[in-house]
C-alpha positions in Angstrom: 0.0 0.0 0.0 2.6 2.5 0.5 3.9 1.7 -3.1 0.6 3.1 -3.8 1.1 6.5 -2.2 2.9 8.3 -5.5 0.2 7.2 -7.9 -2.7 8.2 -5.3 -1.2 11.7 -4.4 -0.5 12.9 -8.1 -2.7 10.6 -10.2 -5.2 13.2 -10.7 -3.1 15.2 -12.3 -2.9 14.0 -16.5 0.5 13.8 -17.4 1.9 13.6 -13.8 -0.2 10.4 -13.1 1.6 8.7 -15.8 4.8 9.1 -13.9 3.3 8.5 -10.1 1.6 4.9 -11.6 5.3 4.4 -13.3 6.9 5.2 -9.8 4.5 3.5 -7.7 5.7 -0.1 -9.5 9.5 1.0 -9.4 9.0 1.2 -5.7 6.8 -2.3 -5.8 9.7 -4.2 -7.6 12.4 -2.5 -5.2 10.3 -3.3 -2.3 9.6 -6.7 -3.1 13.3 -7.3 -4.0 14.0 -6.1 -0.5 11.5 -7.2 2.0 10.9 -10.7 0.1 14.7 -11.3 -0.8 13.9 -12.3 -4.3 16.0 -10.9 -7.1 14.8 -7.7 -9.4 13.9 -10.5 -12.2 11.6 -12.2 -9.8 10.4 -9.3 -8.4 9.4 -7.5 -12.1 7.7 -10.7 -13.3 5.4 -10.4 -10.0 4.8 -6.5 -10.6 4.3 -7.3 -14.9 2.3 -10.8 -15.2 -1.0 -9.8 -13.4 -0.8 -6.9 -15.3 -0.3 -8.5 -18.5 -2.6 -11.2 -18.0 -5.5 -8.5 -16.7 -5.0 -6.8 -20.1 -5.1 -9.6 -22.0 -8.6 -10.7 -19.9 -10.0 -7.8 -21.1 -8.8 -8.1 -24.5 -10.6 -11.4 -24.9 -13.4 -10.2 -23.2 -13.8 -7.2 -25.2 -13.5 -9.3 -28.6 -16.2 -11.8 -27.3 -18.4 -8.9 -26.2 -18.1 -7.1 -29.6 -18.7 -11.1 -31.7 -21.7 -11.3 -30.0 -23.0 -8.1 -30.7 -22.3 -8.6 -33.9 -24.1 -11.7 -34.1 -27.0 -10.4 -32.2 -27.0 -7.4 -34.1 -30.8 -7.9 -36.6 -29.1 -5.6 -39.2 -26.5 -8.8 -39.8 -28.8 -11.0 -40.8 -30.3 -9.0 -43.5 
């Protein structure tokens, strides 16, 4: 949570947010690499894979969302 703190105190500012979500994992891959003992490889792939597996959720949830309105769609079938 106190990773968190750069992205929560200058997130709702446009381009600044950008940088405090950046920072805010920087300090979670530091962190873990301290507190946890594992090494920065380790920690960056437990930062990066949820995120890249979350992105690729919605991904695959958008495309099935958008085939079945597609399909559903009355103007399709004519």
């Amino acid at each position: 949570m106190y990773a968190a703190t750069p992205a929560f105190f200058i997130g709702w500012i446009p381009v600044a947010g950008i940088i405090g979500i950046l920072w805010s994992l920087f300090i979670t891959v530091h962190g873990l690499k301290e507190c946890a003992g594992l090494s920065y490889l380790r920690s960056i792939m437990v930062v990066v894979v949820p995120i890249i597996l979350f992105v690729l959720f919605l991904v695959l949830l958008l495309g099935l969302i958008a085939s079945f309105t597609k399909v559903l769609n009355p103007l399709y079938w004519m």
